[in-house]
N, C-alpha and C positions, 0 to 999 in steps of 0.2 A: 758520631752516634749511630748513623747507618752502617755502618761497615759493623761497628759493634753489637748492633743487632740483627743483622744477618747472619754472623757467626752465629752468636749466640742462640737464635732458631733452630740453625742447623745439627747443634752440637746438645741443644736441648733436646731436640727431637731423636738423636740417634741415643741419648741414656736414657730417654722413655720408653725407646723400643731395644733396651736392655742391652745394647751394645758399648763400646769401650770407645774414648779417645784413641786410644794407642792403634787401636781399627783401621783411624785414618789419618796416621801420621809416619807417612811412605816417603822417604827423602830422596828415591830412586824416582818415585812418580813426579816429585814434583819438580825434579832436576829435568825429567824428560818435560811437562807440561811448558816451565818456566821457562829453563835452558832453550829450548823448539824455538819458540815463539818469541822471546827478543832476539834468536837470529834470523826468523823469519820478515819481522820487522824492518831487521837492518839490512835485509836484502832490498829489501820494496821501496825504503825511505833514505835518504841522504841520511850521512852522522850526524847532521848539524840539527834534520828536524827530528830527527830522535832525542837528540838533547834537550833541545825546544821543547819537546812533549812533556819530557820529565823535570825539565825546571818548571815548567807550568804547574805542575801539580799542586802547587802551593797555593794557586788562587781556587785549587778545586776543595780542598781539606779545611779552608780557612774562608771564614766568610765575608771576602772584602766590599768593602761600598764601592762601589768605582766613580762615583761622583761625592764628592766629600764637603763638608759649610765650607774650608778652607781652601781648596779652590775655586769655590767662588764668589768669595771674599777677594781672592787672588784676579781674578776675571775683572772683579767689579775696581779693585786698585788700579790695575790698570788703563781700565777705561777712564777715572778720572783723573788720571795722571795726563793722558793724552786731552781732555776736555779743558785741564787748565795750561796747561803750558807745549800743549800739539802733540803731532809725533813721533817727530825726532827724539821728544824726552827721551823714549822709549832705549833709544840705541846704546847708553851706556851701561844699561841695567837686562838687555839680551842674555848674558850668558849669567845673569842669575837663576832664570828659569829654568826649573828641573825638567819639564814637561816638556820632551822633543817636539811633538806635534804643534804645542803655544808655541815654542822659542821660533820654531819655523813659520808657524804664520805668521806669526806680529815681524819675524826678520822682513818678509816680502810687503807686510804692511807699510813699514820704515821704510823699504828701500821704493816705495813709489809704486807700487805696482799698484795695476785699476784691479777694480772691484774684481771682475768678470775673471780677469786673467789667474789673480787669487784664488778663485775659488776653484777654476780648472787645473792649478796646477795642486792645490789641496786634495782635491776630490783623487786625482790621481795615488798621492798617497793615500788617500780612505781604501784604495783598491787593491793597490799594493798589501797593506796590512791584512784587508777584511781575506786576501789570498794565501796571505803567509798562516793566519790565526785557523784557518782553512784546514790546511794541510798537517796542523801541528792535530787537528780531531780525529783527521783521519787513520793518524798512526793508530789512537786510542781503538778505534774504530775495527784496524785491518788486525788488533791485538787479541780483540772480541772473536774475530770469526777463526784465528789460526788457533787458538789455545783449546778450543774444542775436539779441532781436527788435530792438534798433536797429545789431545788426552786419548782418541779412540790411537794412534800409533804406538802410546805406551799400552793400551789394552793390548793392543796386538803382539809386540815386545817382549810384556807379561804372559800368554797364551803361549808362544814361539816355548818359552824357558819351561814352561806347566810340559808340553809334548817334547820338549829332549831328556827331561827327570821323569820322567813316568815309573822310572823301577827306584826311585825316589821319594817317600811319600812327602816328609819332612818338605822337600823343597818345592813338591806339588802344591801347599798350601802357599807359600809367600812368591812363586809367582802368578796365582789366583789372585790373592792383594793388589800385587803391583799393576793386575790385568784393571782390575774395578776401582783401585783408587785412583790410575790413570786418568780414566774418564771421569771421574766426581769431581778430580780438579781441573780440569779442561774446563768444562760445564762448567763447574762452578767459580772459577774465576774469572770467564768469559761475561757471567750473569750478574755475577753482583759487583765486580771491581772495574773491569775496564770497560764496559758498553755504559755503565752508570757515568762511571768517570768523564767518558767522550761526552753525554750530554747536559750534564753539567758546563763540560769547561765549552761547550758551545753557548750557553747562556752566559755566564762569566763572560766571554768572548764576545760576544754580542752588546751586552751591557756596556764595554770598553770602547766598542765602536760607535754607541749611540754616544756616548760620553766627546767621543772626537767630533762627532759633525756638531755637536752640540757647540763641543769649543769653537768651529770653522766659522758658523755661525755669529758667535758671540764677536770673533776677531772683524767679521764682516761686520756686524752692527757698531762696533769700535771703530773702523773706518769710516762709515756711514754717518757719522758723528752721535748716534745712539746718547743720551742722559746715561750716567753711573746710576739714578735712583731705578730708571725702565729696567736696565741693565740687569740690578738684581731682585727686583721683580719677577722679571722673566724665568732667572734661573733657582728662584725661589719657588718658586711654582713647578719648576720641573722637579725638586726637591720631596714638597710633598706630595707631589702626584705618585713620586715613587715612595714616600713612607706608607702613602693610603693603601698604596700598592700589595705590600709589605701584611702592613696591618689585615687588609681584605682576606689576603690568607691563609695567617691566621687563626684568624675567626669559625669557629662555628657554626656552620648554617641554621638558619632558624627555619622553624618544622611553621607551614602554612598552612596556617585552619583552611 
């Protein structure tokens, strides 16, 4: 709906002010804007976190919960499985678990390892990941500032063809276009797609990583022999903390006599 209505501003505002779609719909501009700036990217970032980037985009367009009732229904099963019949239950039902980060901590929970050591060799992957989700913003990020700088190169590009047709008039006008729609899409893809995108999928990203310590946590208070009913209490509370959260805003602010 945002991306739909940034369009839709823009495009509204240029047939207020009596001008045409077909105005700004330059496929030379925006092969240069486009074309530029994903291989600008793939100079600066590995193939791999370019990929990264662009699979990501799916938790940016779509608005996923990252903490969900059924995993921690899932959290809270587990703790009373280990509560009535120990730890070990645990180890034949390991590679049920979808969720890398669970399947790995409870494996080091099962195989004995103390609290302390658990949690350091977890935390290490919290760093790992919170580096990798890191670097997958920054492409969005380093996309934002090149697509600008390769809209003024197709100005310039377009200007270059306007001073070799001068005894041209016909073709003085369309490389005039390609000069100015250059930069509208620079600009304006820098503004509303990809700098929007990177801060979003930092939040998304975020939320994912409170989502893990939260699990680390929960797998520590599992070892710690934690009750199933504390168990989800606790994570029910983290639940609507983040509905209120949600709802807060929402909301309306209320105007204060």
């Amino acid at each position: 709906m945002g991306v739909l209505l940034a369009v839709f501003g823009i495009v509204a505002g240029l047939l207020l002010d009596g001008g045409s779609v077909k105005q700004i719909i330059q496929p030379t501009a925006a092969l240069i804007v486009l074309g530029g700036t994903l291989g600008a990217i793939m100079i600066q970032f590995p193939l791999h976190t370019v990929r990264e980037a662009m699979g990501e985009m799916r938790h940016v367009l779509v608005d996923t919960k990252p903490l969900s009732p059924d995993f921690v229904e899932e959290l809270v099963g587990w703790c009373l499985t280990v509560r009535r019949n120990g730890m070990l239950a645990l180890d034949p039902h390991l590679n049920d678990i979808k969720d890398p980060f669970l399947r790995k901590s409870l494996t080091f929970a099962v195989d004995g390892i103390a609290v302390r050591e658990l949690r350091e060799m977890m935390e290490i992957d919290l760093t790992i990941h919170e580096e990798r989700e890191e670097s997958v913003t920054k492409v969005l990020e380093a996309a934002g500032g090149f697509a600008p700088t390769l809209g003024i190169i197709g100005a310039v590009l377009g200007l270059i063809q306007v001073m070799q047709r001068m005894d041209n008039v016909g073709e003085i006008g369309k490389g005039i276009a390609v000069a100015f729609v250059s930069t509208l899409y620079g600009i304006g893809v820098a503004n509303l797609f990809f700098i929007p995108l990177a801060g979003k999928l930092k939040i998304r990203m975020r939320e994912r990583q409170v989502v893990r310590e939260m699990t680390l946590d929960s797998v520590i208070s599992i070892v710690e022999g934690i009750s199933s009913r504390a168990l989800r209490q606790r994570l029910q509370s983290y639940l609507v903390e983040q509905r209120a959260v949600v709802a807060a805003q929402a909301a309306p602010e209320m105007a204060v006599p």
